[in-house]
N, CA and C atoms as an extended XYZ file, in Angstrom:
504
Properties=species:S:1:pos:R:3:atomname:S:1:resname:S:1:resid:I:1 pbc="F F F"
N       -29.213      -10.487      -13.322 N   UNK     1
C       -29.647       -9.249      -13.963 CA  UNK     1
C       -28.542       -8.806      -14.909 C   UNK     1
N       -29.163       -8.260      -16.058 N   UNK     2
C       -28.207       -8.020      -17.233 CA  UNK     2
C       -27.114       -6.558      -16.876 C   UNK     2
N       -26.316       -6.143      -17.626 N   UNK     3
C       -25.339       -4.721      -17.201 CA  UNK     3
C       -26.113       -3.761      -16.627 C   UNK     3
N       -27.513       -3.598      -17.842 N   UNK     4
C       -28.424       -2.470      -17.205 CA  UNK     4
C       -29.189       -2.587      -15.795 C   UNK     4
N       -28.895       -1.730      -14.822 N   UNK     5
C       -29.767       -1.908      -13.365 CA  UNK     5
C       -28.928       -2.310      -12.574 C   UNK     5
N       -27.302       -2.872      -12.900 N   UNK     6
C       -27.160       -3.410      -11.670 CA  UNK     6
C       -26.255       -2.182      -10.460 C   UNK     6
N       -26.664       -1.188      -11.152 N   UNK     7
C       -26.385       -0.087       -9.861 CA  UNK     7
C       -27.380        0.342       -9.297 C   UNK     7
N       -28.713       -0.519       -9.245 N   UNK     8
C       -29.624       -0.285       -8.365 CA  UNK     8
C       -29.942       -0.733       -7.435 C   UNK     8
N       -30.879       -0.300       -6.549 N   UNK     9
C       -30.733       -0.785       -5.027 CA  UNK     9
C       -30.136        0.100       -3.787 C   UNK     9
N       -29.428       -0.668       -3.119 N   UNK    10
C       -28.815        0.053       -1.887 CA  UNK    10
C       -28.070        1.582       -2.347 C   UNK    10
N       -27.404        1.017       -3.597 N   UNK    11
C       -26.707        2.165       -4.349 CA  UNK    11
C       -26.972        3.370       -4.668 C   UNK    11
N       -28.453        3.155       -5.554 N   UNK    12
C       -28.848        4.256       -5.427 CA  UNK    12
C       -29.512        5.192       -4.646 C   UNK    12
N       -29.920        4.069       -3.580 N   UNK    13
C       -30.286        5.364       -2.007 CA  UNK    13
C       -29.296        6.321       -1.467 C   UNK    13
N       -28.001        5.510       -1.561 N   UNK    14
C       -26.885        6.322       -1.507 CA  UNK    14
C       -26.401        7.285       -2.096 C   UNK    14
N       -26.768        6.872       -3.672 N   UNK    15
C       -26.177        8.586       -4.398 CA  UNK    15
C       -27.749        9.410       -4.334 C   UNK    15
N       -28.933        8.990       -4.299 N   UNK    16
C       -30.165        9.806       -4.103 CA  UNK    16
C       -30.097       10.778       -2.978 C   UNK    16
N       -29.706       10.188       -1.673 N   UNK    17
C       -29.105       10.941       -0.308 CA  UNK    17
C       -28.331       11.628       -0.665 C   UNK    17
N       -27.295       11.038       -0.788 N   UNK    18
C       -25.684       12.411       -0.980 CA  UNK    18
C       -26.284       13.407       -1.762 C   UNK    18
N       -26.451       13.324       -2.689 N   UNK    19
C       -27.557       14.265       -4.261 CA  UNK    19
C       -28.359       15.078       -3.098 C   UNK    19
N       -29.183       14.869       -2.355 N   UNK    20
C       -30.141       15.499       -1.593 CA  UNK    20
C       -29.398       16.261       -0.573 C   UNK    20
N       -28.615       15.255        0.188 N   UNK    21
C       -28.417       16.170        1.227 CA  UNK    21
C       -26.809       17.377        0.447 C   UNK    21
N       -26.521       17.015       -0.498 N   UNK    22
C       -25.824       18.082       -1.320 CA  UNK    22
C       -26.828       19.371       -1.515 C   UNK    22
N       -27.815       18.894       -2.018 N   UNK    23
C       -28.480       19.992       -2.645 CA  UNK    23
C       -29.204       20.866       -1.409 C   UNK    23
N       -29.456       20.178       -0.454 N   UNK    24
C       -29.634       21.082        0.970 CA  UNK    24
C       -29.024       21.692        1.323 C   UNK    24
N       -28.140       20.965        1.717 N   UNK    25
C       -26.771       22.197        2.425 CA  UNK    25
C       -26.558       23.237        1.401 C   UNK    25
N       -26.355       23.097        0.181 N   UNK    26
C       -25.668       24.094       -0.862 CA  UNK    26
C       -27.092       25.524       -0.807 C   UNK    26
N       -28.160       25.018       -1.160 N   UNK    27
C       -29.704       25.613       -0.849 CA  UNK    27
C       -29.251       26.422        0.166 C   UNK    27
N       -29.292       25.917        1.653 N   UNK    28
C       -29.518       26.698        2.538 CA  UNK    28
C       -28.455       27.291        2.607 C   UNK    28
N       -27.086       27.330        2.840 N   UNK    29
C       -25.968       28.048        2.872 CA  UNK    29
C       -26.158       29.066        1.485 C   UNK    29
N       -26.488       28.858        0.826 N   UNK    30
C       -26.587       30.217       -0.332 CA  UNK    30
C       -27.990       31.137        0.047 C   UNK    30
N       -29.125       30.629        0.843 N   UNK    31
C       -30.037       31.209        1.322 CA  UNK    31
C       -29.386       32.076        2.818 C   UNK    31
N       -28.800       32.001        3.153 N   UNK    32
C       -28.580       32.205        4.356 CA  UNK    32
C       -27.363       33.675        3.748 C   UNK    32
N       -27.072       33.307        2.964 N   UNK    33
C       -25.894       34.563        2.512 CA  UNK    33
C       -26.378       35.474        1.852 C   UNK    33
N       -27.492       34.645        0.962 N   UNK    34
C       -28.665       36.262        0.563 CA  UNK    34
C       -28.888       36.870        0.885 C   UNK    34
N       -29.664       35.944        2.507 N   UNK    35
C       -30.058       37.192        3.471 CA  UNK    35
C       -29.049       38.102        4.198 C   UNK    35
N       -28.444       37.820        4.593 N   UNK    36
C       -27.583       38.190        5.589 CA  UNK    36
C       -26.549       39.040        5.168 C   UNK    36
N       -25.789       38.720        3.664 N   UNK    37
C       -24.496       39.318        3.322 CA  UNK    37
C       -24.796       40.235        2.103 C   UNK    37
N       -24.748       41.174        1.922 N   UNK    38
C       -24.783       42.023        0.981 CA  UNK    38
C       -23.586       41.837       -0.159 C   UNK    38
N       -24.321       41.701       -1.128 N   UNK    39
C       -23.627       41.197       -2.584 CA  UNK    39
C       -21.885       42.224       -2.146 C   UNK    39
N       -21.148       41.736       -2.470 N   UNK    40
C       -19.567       42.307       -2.594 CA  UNK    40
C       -19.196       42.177       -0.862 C   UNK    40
N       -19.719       42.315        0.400 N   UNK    41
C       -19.124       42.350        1.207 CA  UNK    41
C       -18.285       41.062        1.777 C   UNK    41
N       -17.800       41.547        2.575 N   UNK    42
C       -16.363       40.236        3.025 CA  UNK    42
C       -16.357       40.125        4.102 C   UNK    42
N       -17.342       39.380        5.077 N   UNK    43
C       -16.827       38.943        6.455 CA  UNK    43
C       -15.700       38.044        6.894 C   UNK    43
N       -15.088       38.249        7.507 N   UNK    44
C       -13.979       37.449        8.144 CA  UNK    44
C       -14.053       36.080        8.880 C   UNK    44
N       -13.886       35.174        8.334 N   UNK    45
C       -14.250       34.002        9.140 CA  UNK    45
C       -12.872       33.348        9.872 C   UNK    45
N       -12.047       33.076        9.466 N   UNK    46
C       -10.661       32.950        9.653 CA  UNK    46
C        -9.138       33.525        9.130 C   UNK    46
N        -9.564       34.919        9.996 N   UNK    47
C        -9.039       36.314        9.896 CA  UNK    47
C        -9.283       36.432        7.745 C   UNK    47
N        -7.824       36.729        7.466 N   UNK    48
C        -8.292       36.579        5.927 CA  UNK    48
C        -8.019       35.775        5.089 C   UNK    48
N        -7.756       34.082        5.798 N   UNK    49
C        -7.435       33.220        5.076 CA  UNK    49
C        -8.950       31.955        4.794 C   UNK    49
N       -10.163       32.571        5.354 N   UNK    50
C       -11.457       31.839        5.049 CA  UNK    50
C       -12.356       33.436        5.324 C   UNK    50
N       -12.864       33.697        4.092 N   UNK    51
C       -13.721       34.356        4.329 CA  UNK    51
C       -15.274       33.995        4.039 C   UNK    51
N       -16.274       34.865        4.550 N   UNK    52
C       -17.439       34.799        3.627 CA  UNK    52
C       -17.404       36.293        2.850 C   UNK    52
N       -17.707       35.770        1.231 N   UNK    53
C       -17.640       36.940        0.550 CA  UNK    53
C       -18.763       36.935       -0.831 C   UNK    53
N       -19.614       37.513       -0.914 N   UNK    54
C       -21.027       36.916       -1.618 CA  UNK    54
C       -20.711       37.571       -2.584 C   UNK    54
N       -20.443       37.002       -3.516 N   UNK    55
C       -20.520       36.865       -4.829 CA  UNK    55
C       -21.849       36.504       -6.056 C   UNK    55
N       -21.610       37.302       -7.212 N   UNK    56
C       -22.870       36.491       -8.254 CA  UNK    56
C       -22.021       36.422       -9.471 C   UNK    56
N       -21.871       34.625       -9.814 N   UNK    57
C       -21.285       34.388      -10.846 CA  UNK    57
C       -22.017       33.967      -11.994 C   UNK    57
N       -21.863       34.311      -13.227 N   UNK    58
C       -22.064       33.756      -14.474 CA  UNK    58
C       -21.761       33.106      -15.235 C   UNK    58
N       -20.763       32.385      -14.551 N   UNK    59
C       -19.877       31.315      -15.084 CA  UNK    59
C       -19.604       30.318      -14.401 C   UNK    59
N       -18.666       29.344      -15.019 N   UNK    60
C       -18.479       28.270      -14.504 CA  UNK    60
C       -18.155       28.068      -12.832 C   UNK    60
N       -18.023       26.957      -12.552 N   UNK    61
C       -17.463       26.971      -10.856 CA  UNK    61
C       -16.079       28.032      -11.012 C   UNK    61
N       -16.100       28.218       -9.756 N   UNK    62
C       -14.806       29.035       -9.170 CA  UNK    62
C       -14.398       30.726      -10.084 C   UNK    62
N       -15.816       30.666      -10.612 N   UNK    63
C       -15.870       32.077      -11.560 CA  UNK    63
C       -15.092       31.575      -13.244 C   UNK    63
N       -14.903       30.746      -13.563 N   UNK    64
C       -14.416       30.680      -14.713 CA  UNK    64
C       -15.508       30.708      -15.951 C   UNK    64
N       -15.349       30.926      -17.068 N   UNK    65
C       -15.601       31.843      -18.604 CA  UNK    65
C       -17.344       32.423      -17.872 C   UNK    65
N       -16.999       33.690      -17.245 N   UNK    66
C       -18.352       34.257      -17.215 CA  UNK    66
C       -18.801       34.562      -18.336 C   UNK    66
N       -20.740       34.821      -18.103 N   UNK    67
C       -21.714       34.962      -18.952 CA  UNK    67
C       -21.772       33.285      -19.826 C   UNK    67
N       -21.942       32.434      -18.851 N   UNK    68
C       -21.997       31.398      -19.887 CA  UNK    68
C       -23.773       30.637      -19.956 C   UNK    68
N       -24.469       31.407      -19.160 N   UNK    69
C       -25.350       31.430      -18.931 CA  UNK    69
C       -26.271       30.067      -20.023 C   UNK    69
N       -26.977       29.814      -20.593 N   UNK    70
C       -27.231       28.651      -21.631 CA  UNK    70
C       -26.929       27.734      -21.522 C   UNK    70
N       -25.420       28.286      -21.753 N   UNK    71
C       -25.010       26.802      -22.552 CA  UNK    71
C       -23.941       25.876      -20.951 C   UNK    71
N       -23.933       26.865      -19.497 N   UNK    72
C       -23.573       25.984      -18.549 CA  UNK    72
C       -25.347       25.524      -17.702 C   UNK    72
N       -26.294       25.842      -18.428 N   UNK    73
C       -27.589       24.918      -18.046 CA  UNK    73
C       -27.137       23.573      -18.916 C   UNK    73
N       -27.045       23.908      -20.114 N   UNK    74
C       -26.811       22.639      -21.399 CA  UNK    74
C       -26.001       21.299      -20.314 C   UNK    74
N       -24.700       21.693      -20.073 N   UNK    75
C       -23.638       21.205      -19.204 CA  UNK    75
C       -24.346       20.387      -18.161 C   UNK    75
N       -24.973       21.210      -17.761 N   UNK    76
C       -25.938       20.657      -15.978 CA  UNK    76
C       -26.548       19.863      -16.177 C   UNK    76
N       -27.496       19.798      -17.251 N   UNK    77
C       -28.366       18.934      -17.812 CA  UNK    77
C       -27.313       17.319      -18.437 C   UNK    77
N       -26.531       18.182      -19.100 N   UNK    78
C       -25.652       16.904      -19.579 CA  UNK    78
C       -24.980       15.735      -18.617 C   UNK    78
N       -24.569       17.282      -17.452 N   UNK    79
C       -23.938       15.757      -16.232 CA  UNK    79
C       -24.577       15.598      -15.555 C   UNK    79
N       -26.206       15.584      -15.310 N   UNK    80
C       -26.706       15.090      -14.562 CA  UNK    80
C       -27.029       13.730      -15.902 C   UNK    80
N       -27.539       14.034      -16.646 N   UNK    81
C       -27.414       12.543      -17.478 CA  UNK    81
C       -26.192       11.452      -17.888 C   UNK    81
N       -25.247       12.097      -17.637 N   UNK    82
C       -24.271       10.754      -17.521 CA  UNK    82
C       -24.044       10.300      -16.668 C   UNK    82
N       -24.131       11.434      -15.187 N   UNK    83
C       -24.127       10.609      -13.916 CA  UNK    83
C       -25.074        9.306      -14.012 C   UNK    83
N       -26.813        9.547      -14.433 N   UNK    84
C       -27.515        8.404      -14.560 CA  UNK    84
C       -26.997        7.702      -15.349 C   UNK    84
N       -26.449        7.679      -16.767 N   UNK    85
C       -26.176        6.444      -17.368 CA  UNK    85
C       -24.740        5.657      -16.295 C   UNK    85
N       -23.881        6.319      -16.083 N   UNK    86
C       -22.852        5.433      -15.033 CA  UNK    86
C       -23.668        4.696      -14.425 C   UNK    86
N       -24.451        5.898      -13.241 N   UNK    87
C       -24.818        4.788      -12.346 CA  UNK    87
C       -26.042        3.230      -12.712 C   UNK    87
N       -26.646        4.135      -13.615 N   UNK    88
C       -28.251        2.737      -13.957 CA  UNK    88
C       -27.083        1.682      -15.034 C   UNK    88
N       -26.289        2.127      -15.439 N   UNK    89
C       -25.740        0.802      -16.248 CA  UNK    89
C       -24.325        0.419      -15.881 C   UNK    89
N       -24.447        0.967      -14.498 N   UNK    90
C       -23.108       -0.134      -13.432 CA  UNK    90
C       -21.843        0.104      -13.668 C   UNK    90
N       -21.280        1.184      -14.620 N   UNK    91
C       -19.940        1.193      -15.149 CA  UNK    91
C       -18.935        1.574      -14.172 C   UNK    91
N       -19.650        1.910      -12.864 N   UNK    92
C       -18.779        2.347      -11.917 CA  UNK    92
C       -19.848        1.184      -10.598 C   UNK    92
N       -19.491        0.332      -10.531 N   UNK    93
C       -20.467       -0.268       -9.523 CA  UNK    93
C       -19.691        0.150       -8.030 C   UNK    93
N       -20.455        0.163       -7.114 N   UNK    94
C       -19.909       -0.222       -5.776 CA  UNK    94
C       -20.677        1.080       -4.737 C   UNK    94
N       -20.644        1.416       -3.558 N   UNK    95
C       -20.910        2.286       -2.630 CA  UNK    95
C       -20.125        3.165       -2.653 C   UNK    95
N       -19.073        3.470       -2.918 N   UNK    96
C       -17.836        4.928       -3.098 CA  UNK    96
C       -18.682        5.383       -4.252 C   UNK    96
N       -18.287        4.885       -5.219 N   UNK    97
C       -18.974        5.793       -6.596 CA  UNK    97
C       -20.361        6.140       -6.598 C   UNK    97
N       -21.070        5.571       -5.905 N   UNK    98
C       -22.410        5.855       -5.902 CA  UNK    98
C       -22.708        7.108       -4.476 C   UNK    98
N       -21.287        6.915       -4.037 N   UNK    99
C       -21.569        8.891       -3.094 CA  UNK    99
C       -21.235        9.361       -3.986 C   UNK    99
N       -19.576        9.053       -4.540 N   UNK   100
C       -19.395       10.198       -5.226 CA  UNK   100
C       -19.606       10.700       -6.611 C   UNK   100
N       -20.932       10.040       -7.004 N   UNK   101
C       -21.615       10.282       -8.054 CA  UNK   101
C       -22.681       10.997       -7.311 C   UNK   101
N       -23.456       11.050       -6.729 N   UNK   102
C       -24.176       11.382       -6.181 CA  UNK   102
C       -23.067       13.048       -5.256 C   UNK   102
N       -22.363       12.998       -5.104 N   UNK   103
C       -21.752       14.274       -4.593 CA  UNK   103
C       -21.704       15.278       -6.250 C   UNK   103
N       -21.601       14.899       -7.276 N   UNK   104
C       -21.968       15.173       -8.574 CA  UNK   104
C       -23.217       15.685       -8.594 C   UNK   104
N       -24.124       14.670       -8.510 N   UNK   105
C       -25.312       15.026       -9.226 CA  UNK   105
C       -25.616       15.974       -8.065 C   UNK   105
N       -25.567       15.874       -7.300 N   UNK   106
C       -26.380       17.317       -5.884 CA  UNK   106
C       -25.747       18.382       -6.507 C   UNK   106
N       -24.362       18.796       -6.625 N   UNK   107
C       -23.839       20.036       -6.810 CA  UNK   107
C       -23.721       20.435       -7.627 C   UNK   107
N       -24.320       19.538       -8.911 N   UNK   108
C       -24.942       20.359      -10.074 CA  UNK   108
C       -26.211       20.576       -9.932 C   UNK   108
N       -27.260       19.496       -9.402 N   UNK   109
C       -28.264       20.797       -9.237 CA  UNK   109
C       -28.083       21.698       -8.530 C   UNK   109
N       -27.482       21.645       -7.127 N   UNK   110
C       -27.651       22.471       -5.975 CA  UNK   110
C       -27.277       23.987       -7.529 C   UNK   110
N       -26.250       24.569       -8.249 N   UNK   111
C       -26.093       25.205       -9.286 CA  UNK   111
C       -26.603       25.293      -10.188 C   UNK   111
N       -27.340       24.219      -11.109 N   UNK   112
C       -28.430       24.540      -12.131 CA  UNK   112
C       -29.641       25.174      -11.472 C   UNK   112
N       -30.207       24.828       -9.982 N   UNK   113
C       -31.385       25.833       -9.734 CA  UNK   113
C       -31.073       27.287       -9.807 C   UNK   113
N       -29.888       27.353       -9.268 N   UNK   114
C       -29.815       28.952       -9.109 CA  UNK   114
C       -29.388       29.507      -10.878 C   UNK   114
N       -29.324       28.896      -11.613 N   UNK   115
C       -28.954       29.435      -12.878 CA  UNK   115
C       -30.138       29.398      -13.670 C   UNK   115
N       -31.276       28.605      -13.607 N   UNK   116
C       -32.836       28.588      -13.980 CA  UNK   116
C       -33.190       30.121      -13.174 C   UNK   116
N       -33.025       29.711      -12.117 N   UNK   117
C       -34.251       31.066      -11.289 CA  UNK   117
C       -33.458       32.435      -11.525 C   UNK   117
N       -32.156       32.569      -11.505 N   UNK   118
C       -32.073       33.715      -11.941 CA  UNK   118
C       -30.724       34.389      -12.730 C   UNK   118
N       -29.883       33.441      -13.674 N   UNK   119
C       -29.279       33.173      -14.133 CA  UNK   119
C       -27.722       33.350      -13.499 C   UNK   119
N       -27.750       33.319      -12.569 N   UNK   120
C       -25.811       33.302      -11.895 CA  UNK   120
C       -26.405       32.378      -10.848 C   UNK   120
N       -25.234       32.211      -10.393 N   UNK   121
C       -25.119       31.144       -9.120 CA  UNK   121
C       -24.547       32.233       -7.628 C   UNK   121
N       -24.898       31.958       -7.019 N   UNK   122
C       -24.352       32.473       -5.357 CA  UNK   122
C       -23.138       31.730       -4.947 C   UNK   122
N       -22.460       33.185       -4.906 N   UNK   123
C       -20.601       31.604       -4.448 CA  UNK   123
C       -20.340       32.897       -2.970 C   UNK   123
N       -19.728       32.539       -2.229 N   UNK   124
C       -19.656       32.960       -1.195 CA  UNK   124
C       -18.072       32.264       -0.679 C   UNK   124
N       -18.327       31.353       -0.372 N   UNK   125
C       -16.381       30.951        0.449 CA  UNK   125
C       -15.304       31.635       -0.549 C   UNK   125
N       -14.495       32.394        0.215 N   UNK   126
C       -13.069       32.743        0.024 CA  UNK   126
C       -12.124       32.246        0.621 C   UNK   126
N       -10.910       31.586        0.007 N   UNK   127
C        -9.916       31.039        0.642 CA  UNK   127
C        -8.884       32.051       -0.050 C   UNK   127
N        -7.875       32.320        0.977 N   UNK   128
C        -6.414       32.732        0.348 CA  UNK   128
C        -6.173       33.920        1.464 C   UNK   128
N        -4.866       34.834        0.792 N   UNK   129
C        -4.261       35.468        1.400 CA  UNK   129
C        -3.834       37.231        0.752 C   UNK   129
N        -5.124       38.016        1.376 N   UNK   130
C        -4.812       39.349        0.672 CA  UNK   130
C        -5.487       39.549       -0.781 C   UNK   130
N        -5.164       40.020       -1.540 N   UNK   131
C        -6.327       40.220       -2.703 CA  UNK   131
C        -5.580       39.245       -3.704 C   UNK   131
N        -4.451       38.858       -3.750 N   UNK   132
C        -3.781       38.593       -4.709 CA  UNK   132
C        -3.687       36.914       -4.568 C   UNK   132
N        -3.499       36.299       -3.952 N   UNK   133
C        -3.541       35.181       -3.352 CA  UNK   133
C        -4.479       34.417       -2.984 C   UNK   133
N        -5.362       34.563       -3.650 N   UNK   134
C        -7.104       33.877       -3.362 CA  UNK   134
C        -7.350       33.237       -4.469 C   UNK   134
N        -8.313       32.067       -4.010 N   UNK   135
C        -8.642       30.725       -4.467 CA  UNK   135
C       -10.257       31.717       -5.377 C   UNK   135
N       -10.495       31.516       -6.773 N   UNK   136
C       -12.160       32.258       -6.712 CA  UNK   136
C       -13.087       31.713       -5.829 C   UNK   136
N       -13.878       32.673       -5.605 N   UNK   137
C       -15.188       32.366       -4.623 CA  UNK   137
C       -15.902       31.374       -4.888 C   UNK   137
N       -16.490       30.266       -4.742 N   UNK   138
C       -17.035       29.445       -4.671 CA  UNK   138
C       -18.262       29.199       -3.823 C   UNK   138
N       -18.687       27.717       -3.714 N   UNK   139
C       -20.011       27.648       -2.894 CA  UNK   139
C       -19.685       25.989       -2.596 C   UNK   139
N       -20.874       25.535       -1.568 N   UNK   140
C       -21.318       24.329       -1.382 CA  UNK   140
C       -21.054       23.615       -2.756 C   UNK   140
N       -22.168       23.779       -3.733 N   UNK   141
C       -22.033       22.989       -5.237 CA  UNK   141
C       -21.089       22.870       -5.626 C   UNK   141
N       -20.111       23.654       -5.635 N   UNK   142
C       -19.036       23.635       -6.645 CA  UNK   142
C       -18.236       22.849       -5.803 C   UNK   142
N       -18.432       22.999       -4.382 N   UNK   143
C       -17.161       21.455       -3.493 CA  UNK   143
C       -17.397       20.256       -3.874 C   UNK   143
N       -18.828       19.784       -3.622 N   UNK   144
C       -19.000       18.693       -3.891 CA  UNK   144
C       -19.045       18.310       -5.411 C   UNK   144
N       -19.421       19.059       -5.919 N   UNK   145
C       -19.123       18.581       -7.943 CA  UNK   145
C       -17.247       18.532       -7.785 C   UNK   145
N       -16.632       19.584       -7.200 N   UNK   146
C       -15.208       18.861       -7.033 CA  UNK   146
C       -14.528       17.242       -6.610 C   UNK   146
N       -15.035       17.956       -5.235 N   UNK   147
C       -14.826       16.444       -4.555 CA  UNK   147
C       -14.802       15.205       -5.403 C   UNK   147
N       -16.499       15.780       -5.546 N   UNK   148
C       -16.496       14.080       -6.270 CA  UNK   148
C       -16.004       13.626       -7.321 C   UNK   148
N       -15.494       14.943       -8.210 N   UNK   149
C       -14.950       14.669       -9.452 CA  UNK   149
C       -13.470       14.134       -8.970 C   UNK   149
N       -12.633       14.564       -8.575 N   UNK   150
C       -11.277       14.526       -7.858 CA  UNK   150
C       -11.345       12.678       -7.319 C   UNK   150
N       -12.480       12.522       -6.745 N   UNK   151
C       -12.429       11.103       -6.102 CA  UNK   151
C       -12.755       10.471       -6.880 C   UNK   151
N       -13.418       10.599       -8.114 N   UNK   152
C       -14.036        9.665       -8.951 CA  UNK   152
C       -12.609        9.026       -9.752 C   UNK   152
N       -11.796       10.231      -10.353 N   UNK   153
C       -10.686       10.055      -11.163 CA  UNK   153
C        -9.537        9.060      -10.056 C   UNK   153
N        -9.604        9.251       -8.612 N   UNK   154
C        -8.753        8.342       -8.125 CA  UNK   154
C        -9.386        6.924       -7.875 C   UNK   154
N       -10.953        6.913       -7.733 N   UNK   155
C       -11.151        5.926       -7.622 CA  UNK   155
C       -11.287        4.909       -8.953 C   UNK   155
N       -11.159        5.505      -10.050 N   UNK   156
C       -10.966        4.838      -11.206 CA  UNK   156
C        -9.540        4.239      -11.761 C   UNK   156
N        -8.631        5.644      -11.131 N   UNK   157
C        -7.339        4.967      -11.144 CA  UNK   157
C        -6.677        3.669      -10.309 C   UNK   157
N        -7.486        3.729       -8.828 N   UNK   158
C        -7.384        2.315       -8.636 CA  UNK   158
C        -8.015        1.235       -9.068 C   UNK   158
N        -9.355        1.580       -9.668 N   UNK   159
C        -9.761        0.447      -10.158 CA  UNK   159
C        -8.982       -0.332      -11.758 C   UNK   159
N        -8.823        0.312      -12.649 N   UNK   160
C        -7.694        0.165      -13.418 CA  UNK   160
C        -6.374       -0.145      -13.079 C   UNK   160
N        -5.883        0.155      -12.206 N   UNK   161
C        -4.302       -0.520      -11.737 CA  UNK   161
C        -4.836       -2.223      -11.130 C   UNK   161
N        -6.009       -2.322      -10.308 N   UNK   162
C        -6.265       -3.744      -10.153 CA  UNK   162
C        -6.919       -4.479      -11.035 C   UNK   162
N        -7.645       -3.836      -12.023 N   UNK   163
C        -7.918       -4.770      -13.138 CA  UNK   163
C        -6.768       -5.227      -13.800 C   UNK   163
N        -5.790       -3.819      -14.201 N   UNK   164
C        -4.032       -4.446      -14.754 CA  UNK   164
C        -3.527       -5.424      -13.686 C   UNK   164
N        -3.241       -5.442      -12.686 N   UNK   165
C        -2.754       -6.602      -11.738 CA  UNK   165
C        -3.482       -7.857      -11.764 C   UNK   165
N        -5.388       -7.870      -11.746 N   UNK   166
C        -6.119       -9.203      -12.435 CA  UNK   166
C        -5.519      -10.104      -13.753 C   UNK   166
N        -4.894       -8.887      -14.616 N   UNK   167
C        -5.242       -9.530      -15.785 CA  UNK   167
C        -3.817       -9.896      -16.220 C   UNK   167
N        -2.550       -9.809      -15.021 N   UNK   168
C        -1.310      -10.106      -15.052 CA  UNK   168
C        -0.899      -11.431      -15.031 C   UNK   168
């Protein structure tokens, strides 16, 4: 089989799953804080260094350039289409990249739905210490669009240091 397709198969059940069960967990954990937590309040989960604290952002993950409303659908749309071109034309072949492409594509939708239905996203986890010392609020989506971004860049960096050692 030619370049195109050969990340199909086992592969893509794998990033289809991760993608899914991303977009579940992120779903229900932001459903569950709707109900339950009233926009601005701060429950204590691990005293005040993990909180839950429900937030509505308009911007990027972790609250960055609010009101971006448009043009971070544009974005969503965009990386969910390069995730597919990586994966359908193999540029990252193997079972790692195909979670953590798939930890991508879930946690941008799990975030483009909530920016269709009602233009901000639900971020809720607080990490840090006191008002001054905190990580921005975040959610499910925005871990796994991390994660996987964070793992993708190391798993590329090893793959490049052993192609340089192949080609030594």
């Amino acid at each position: 089989m030619g370049r195109f397709g050969q990340g199909l198969g086992a592969h893509s059940l794998i990033l289809l799953g991760v993608a899914t069960l991303a977009v579940i967990g992120d779903r229900l954990t932001k459903a569950w804080v709707v109900a339950t937590v009233e926009v601005g309040e701060q429950i204590p989960v691990i005293g005040d260094l993990l909180q839950v604290w429900h937030t509505e952002n308009s911007g990027a993950a972790f609250g960055l350039l609010p009101g971006g409303g448009a043009l971070f659908v544009m974005v969503g749309i965009a990386t969910l289409a390069v995730v597919a071109w990586v994966h359908l034309t193999g540029r990252l072949p193997g079972p790692w990249a195909a979670l953590l492409l798939g930890l991508v594509a879930g946690g941008t939708l799990g975030n483009l739905v909530d920016r269709l239905a009602g233009g901000t996203v639900t971020d809720f986890i607080s990490v840090g210490i006191g008002d001054r010392l905190r990580w921005p609020t975040f959610n499910v989506a925005d871990s796994a669009v991390f994660i996987g971004i964070v793992a993708l860049v190391m798993l590329l960096s090893i793959h490049d240091r052993r192609a340089a050692a192949d080609a030594a």
